[in-house]
C-alpha positions as CSV (number, residue, x, y, z in Angstrom):
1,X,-29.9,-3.6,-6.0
2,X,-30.0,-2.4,-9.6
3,X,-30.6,-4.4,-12.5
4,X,-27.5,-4.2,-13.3
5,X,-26.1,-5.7,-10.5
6,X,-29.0,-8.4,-10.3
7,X,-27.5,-9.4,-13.2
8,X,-24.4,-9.6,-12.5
9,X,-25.3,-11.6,-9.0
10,X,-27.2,-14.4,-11.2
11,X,-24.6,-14.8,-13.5
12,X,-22.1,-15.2,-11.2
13,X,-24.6,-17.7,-9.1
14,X,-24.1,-20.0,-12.4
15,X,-20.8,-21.6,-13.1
16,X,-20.4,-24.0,-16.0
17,X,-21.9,-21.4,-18.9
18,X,-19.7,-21.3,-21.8
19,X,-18.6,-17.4,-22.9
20,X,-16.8,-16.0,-25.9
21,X,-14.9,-13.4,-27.1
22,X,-15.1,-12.3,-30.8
23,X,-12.9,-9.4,-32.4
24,X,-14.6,-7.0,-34.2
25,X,-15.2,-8.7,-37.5
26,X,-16.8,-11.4,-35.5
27,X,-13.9,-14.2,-36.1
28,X,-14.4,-16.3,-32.9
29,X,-11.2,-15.2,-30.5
30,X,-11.7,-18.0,-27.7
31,X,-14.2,-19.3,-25.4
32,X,-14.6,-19.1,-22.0
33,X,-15.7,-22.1,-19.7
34,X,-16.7,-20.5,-16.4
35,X,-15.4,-23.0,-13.2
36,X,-15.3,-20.1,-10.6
37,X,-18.3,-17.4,-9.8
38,X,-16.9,-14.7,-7.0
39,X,-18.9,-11.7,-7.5
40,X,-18.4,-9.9,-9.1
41,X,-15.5,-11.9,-11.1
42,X,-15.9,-14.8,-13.3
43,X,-13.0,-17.2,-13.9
44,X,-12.5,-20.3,-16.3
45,X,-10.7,-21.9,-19.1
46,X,-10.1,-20.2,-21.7
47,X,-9.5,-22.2,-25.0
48,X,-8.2,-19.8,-28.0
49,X,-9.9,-19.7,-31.6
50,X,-9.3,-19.2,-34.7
51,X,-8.9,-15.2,-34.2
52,X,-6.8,-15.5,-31.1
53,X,-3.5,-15.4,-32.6
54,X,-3.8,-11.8,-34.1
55,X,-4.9,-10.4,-30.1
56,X,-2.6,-12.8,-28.2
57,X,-0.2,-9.8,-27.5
58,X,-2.5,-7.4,-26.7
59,X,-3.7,-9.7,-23.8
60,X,0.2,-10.7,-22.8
61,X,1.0,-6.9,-22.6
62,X,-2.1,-6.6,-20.6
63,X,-1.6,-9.1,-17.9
64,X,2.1,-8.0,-18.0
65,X,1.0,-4.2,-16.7
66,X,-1.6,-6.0,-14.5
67,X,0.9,-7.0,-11.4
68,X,1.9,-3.7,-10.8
69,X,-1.3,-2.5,-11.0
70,X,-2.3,-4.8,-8.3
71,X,0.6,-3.7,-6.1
72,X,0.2,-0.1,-5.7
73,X,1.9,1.2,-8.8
74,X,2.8,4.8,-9.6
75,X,0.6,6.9,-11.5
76,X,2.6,5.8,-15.2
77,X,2.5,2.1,-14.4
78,X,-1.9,2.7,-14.2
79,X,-1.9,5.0,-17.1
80,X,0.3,2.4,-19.3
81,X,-1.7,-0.3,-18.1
82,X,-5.0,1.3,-19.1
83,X,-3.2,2.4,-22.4
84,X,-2.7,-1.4,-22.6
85,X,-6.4,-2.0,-21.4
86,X,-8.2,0.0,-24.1
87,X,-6.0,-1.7,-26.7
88,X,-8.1,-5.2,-25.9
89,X,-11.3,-3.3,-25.3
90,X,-10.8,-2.3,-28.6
91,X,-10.1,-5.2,-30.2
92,X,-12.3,-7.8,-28.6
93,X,-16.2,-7.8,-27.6
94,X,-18.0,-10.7,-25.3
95,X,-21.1,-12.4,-25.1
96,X,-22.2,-14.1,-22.3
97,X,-24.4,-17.5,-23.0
98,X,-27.4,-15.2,-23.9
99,X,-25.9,-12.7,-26.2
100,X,-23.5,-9.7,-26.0
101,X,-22.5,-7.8,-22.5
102,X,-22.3,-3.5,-23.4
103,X,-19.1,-3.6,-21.0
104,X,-16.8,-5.7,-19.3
105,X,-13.2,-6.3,-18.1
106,X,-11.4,-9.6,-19.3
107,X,-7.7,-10.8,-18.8
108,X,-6.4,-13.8,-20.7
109,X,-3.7,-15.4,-19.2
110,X,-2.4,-18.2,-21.3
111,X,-5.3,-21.0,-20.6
112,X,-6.9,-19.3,-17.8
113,X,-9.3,-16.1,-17.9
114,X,-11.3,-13.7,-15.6
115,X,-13.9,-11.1,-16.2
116,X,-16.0,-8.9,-14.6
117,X,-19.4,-7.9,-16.9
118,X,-22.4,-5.6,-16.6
119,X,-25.5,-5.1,-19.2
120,X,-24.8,-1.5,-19.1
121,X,-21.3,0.7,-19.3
122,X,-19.5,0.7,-16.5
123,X,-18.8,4.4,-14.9
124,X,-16.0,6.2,-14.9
């Protein structure tokens, strides 16, 4: 196992650890109240800040391109949805309960959220 993913096994081991997302001037997007660990996904409540308003869309167009995605969907349904994707990754970083994460994967849908995280960049 790398440490990568020993990383990512303990934090998924630990549910009830409070994570948030911040845009890129730092204003406080939402947090994230982990209820669910199923490696390598975390899943919680999500409870929007101050900075959430200005991303909102960005996450709705997100989980909007996500069902197809999850359904076998043509080759212009996965480019749009990593158009979509990039948009949020762009827009949005998160720290876990012990500082930043260099790469993750997050979807925000209304008060519920799920991320996958690692320490390093993911691969393409």
């Amino acid at each position: 196992m790398t440490a990568s993913e020993e990383s990512l096994s303990d934090a998924s081991a630990a549910t009830g650890g409070v994570w948030r997302v911040r845009d890129r001037e730092d204003t406080p997007v939402g947090e994230i109240a982990v209820e669910e660990a199923d490696f390598p996904w975390l899943a919680g409540t999500f409870a929007p800040g101050p900075g959430f308003a200005a991303v909102k869309s960005l996450f709705a167009r997100e989980i909007e391109l996500l069902g197809p995605v999850m359904e076998g969907a043509s080759d212009e349904q996965v480019d749009a949805w990593e158009t979509a994707y990039d948009a949020v990754r762009a827009a949005v970083t998160l720290e876990s309960p012990s500082g930043p994460v260099a790469e993750f994967l997050l979807h925000v849908d209304g008060d519920q959220a799920w991320f996958r995280w690692s320490d390093e960049p993911f691969e393409d």
